[in-house]
C-alpha angles and dihedrals in degrees: 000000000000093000099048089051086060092046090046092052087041100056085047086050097052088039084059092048092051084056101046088050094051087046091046100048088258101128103150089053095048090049095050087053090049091043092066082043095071086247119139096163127068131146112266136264090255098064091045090051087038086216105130115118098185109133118236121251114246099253088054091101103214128140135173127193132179126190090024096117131064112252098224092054089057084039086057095035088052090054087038093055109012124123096279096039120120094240106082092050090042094057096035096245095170094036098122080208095060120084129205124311139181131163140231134247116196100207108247086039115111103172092129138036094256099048076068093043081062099039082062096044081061102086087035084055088051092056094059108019102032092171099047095046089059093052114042125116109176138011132218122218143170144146141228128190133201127220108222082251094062089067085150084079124197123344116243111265146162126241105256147178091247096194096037090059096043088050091048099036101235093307089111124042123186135183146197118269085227121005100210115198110194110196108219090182131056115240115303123201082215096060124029137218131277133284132212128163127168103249112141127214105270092028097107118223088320124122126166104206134352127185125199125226121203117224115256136167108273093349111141127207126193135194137157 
């Protein structure tokens, strides 16, 4: 028992030097640490370095606006959800026996300061998605937040259905038309930018091209 307990926090230890490696240049290092993982697949130098200059193909959805959104809105949304808010402790976000949540806005509807926050990405939609801003019904939000201590940031996902794909077990999978991220910070050297590549489910480890977007306040990013 003892002994499977040290190989356990051995195999988290190397996984976080292979991080740190990537993070610090040190690619042959982190590879020999994933290597004795078991692991053969990792994003490329030039993600981590964030030096490619290869421009993205057209059907790579991908936009980027800045100034788009009124100050004093990301000024309300950042009280409303910032570290000290009320929100994380009313809806037991750190409860380990809650699962994921998000929540529903109902376009029109204007009860929270983020339905708002939505209300006003709707023209912005319209500039890069015309036909699924006319057609949109609801959308789907939620927010997560990161302690200093949690510097590995969050783990690479696909927008899901999250009940659909708990009810069928996996078998459907089922995605935003557009999946909208709203930076309510300028760039920190603690916690990096986002990343979105066009891998598919049922692709493997395989993606094509990725691009990385640096945080900025106000500044929206969409992607399909």
């Amino acid at each position: 028992r003892r002994s499977q307990e040290l190989e356990e926090v051995a195999r988290v230890a190397r996984f976080y030097l292979a991080l740190q490696g990537c993070q610090l240049g040190r690619f042959e290092e982190a590879d020999a640490h994933l290597a004795k993982l078991g692991l053969s697949a990792r994003l490329q130098d030039e993600i981590w370095a964030e030096s490619c200059s290869q421009h993205l193909p057209q059907d790579f959805f991908v936009r980027v606006l800045d100034g788009g959104l009124p100050m004093n809105l990301l000024m309300g949304a950042r009280d409303a959800l910032g570290p000290e808010s009320s929100y994380w402790g009313e809806h037991r976000y750190d409860d380990q026996e809650v699962a994921f949540y998000s929540h529903a806005h109902n376009l029109g509807q204007e009860s929270h300061v983020v339905d708002q926050v939505i209300e006003a990405l709707r023209p912005l939609l319209a500039e890069v998605a015309p036909e699924v801003a006319a057609s949109v019904t609801v959308a789907e939000w939620w927010v997560h937040q990161r302690r200093p201590d949690q510097w590995h940031g969050h783990p690479l996902h696909f927008d899901t259905n999250e009940q659909l794909l708990r009810d069928s077990r996996g078998s459907f999978v089922e995605h935003p038309a557009v999946s909208t991220v709203v930076y309510l910070c300028d760039d920190s050297p603690r916690f990096g930018p986002t990343l979105v590549t066009d891998q598919r489910v049922g692709s493997g480890a395989e993606a094509g091209h990725a691009t990385v977007i640096r945080p900025r306040l106000g500044r929206v990013l969409f992607f399909d």
